[in-house]
Structures are given as structure tokens and as C-alpha cells.
C-alpha positions as CSV (number, residue, x, y, z in Angstrom):
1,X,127.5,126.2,150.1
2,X,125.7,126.2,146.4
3,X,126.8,126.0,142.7
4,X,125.9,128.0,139.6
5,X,123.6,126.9,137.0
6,X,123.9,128.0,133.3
7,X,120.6,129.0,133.8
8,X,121.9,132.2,136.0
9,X,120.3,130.7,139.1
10,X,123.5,131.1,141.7
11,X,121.4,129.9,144.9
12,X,121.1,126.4,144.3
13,X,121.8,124.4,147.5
14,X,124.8,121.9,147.4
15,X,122.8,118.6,148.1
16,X,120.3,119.7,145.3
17,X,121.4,117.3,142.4
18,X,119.1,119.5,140.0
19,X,118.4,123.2,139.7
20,X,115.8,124.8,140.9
21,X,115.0,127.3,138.7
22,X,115.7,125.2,135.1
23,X,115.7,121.8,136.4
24,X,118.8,120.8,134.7
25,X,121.4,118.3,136.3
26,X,124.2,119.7,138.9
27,X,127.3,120.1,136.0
28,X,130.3,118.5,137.3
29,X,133.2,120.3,136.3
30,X,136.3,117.9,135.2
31,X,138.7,120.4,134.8
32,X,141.8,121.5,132.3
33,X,145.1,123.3,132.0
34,X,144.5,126.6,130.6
35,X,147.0,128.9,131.8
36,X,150.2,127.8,128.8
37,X,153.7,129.3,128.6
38,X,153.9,131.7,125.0
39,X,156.0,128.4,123.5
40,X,153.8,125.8,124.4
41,X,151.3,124.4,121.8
42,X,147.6,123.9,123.2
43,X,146.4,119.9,123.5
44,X,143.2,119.1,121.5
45,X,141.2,118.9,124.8
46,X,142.6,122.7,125.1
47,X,141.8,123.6,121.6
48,X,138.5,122.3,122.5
49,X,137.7,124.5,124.9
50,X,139.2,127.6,123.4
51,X,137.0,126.9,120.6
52,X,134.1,126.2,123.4
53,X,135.1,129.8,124.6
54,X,134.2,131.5,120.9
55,X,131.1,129.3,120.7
56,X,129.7,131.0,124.0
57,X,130.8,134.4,122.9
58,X,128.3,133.6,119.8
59,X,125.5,133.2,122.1
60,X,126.2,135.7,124.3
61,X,126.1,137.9,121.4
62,X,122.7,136.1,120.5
63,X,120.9,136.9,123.8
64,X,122.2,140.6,123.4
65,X,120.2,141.0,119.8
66,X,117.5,138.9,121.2
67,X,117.1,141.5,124.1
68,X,117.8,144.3,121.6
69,X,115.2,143.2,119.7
70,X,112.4,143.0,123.0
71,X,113.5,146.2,123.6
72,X,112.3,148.0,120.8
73,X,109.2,145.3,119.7
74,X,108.1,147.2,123.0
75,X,108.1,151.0,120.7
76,X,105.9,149.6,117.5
77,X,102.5,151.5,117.3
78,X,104.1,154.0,119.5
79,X,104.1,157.0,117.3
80,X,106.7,158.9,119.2
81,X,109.4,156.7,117.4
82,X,110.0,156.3,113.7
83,X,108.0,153.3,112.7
84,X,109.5,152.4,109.7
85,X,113.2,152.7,110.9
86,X,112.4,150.8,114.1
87,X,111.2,147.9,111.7
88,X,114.1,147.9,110.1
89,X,116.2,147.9,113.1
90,X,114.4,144.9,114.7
91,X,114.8,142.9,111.1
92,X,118.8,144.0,111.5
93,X,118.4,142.4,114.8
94,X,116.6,139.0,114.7
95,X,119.0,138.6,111.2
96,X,121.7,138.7,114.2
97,X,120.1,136.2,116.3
98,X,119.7,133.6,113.4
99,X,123.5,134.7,112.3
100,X,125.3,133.9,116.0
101,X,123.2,131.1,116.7
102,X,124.1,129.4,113.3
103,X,128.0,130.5,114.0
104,X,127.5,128.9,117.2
105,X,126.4,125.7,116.0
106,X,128.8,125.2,113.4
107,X,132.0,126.0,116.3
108,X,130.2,122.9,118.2
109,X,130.7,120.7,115.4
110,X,134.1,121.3,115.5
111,X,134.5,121.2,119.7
112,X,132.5,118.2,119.6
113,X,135.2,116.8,117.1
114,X,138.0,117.6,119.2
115,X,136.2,117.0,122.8
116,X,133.5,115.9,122.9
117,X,133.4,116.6,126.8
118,X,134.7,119.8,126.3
119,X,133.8,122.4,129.1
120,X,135.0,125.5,131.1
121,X,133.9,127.5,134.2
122,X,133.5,131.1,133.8
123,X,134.7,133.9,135.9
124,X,131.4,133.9,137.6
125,X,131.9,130.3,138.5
126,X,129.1,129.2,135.5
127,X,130.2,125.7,133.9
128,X,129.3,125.5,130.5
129,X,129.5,122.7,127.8
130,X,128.6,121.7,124.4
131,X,125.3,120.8,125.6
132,X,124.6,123.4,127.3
133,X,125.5,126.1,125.2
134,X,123.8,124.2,121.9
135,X,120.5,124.0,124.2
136,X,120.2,127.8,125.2
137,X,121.3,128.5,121.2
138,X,118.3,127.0,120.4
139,X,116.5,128.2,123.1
140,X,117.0,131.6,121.7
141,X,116.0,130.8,118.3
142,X,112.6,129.7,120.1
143,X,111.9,132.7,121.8
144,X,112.5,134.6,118.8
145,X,110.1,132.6,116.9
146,X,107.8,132.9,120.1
147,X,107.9,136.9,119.8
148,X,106.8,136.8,116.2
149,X,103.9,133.9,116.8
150,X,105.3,131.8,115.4
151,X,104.1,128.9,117.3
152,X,105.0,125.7,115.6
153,X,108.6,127.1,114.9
154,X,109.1,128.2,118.5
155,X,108.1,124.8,119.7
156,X,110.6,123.1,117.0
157,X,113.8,124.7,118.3
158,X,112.3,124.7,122.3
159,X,112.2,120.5,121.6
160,X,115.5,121.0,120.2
161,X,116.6,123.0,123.3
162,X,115.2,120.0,125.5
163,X,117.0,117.3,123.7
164,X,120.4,118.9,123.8
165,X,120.8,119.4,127.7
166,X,117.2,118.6,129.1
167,X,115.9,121.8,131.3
168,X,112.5,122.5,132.3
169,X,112.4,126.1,131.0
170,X,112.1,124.2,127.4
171,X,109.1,122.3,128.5
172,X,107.2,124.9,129.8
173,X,107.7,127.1,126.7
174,X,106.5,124.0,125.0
175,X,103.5,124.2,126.9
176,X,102.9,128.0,126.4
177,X,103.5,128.0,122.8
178,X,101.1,125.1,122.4
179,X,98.5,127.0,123.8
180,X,98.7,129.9,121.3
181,X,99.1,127.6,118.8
182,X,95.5,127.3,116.7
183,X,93.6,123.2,116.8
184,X,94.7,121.2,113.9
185,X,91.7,119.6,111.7
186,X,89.4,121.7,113.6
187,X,87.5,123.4,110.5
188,X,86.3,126.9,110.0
189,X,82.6,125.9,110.6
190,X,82.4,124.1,114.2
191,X,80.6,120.9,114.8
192,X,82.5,117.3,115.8
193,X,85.3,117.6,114.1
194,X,86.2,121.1,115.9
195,X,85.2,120.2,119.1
196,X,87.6,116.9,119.1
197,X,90.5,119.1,117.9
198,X,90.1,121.4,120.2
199,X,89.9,118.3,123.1
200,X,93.0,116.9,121.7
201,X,94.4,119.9,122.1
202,X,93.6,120.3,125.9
203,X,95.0,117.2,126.4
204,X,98.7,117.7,124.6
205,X,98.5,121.5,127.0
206,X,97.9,119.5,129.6
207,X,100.3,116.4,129.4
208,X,103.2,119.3,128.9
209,X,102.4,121.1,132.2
210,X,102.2,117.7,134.0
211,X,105.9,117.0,132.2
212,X,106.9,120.5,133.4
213,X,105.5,119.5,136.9
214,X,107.4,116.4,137.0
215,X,110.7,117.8,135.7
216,X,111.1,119.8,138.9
217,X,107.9,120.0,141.0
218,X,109.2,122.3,143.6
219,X,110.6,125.3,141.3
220,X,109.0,128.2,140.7
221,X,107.8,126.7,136.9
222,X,106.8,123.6,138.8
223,X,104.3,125.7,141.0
224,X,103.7,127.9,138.0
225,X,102.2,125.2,136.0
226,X,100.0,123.7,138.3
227,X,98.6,127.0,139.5
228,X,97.8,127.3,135.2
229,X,96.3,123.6,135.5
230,X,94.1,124.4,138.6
231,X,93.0,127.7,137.6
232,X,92.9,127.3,133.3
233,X,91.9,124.0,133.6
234,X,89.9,123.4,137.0
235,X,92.0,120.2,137.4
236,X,92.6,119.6,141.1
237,X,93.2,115.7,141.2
238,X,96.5,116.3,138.9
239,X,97.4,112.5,139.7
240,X,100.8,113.3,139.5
């Protein structure tokens, strides 16, 4: 037997309490009426969950722009293609990602008001709730501040993405956008003051692969990250 994480990881085994792929916690699924006859009027625990329903359609219309958008970041400098309409087609598209994820958000609100335990298994036996769906919302918003290099931002909506449904996927993106993400107080002309902002900033890479580690040492990001810390940071005592 095995379960389905939001995640799209399907081969989780059934004793696992955690998933390996994203780390998050086995969802329990508490289960509602939602088959009605045309007369009868829907409960606010079923509104909730209709309402649930539109809010995932928003993100899944998120992730489609957001993959829209990878697709043809992949053409620019490639002169066989239009430059200056693919930039404008990749603007249409992020616009899109910010525009369902903010629809998104605000349909929460008014599931959470309603239910907040709100939740509903797909056809493909997925089991999503307000946390979950709120977490990959922002977890999109990260990635397409990540694509841009847009560290800090990335790193604001991947803590965001933690804190609503805790997943190791957030932490490691964290971690990567951290490490692109120029020393703070490090000056433009070397000496101390550069050399202990670039130190600090070691440590905070390193501290968020350890956290990754921990989360889920046996996943593939668990491995992932300490084959970065053994190899990027010739650490093999990772006192863990």
C-alpha cells in the first residue's frame, strides 16, 4: 500500500508518516458529503470545500503560466524567435502567475472562514487543504522570483511556503537562493569587513542544508544537500 502526497510523489510507503520526496506530514483525509440531490442546499463545511475546489483551480492555472513562462525564458538570445514578442509574452505570463496566486489567496480567506479544516481528495487520490494549497501558491511566486534573480524575494515567499504547510522543498530553495544571493555589508573593496560577510554567509548556506537534512534525511533533497555540503563545503563531520 502507499498514499499520495500534494507534492505528486504517489510511492510513498504506508508506514512512512512523512513524504519522501517533500517531507511533508501523511494528510489525513476526514472526509465530506459531496454528491447533493439538485434541491438540497450545500452545508458551510460543503461550501468550504467547493470554494477549496476554485482555489486549487487558481493554482493549477498558476503552475501552467509558471511552466509557460520556463518554456519560453528557455528561447531569449535565441535569434530564431522574435525577441521582442517573446518578452512580451513571458511579462503576459508571470502577470498570470501573480494574478492566480493573488485570486487564490483571497478564496482561502473565505474557506478558512467557513472551514477552517476544509479539504478534498482529487480524482488522482491527492488530498489537498488550505495549507497546502496556500504553501505551493507561494511556492510558485518563489520560483518565479527565483527565475528572474530575484533572490531576497524568492526566499520571502519560499519562508512563506514553509510556514503555511512545512515541506522540505521550501527549505532547500531557501538554501539555493541564499547562495546566489550577494554578502550583505561586505563592501566593494575587500578587507575584514568582506571577508566576515562572506563567513556569515557560509554559515546561514550551511545551517539551511543541515535544516533540509534534518527535515527528511533520507529523501532525495536530504542526500542532495549533504552531497552540496561535502563537496561545496568539504564538511564531512556534518554533526547532524
Amino acid at each position: 500500500m502507499s498514499w499520495k502526497c500534494v507534492c505528486k510523489e504517489e510511492n510513498n510507503s504506508d508506514e512512512s508518516t512523512v513524504c519522501k520526496k517533500c517531507g511533508r506530514s501523511k494528510p489525513k483525509y476526514l472526509g465530506i458529503k459531496l454528491v447533493l440531490s439538485p434541491t438540497e442546499k450545500m452545508s458551510p463545511e460543503q461550501l468550504a470545500v467547493w470554494y477549496l475546489m476554485i482555489a486549487h483551480d487558481h493554482l493549477l492555472d498558476s503552475e501552467i503560466s509558471l511552466n509557460h513562462d520556463a518554456e519560453l525564458s528557455e528561447k531569449l538570445g535565441n535569434q530564431n524567435y522574435d525577441q521582442v514578442n517573446l518578452k512580451l509574452r513571458i511579462n503576459e505570463y508571470r502577470d498570470k502567475v501573480e494574478s492566480y496566486c493573488e485570486k487564490c489567496q483571497k478564496i482561502l480567506e473565505k474557506v478558512k472562514a467557513l472551514s477552517p479544516a476544509a479539504q478534498f481528495e482529487d480524482e488522482k487520490g491527492f488530498i489537498h487543504s488550505i495549507s497546502s494549497i496556500k504553501s505551493d501558491c507561494y511556492f510558485n511566486l518563489g520560483s518565479l522570483q527565483f527565475r528572474q534573480n530575484n533572490w531576497a524575494k524568492a526566499i520571502e515567499y519560499y519562508q512563506s511556503s514553509y510556514e503555511a504547510d512545512p515541506n522540505q522543498v521550501a527549505i532547500y530553495n531557501i538554501a539555493m537562493a541564499t547562495m546566489n544571493l550577494p554578502a550583505e555589508g561586505g563592501g566593494l573593496f575587500g578587507g575584514a569587513k568582506k571577508q566576515a560577510a562572506l563567513e556569515t554567509k557560509r554559515e546561514q548556506e550551511i545551517e539551511l542544508l543541515k535544516k533540509t537534512i534534518r527535515f527528511a534525511p533520507f529523501s532525495e533533497l536530504g542526500i542532495k544537500s549533504g552531497r552540496i555540503l561535502i563537496n561545496k563545503y568539504k564538511m564531512i563531520d556534518l554533526n547532524l
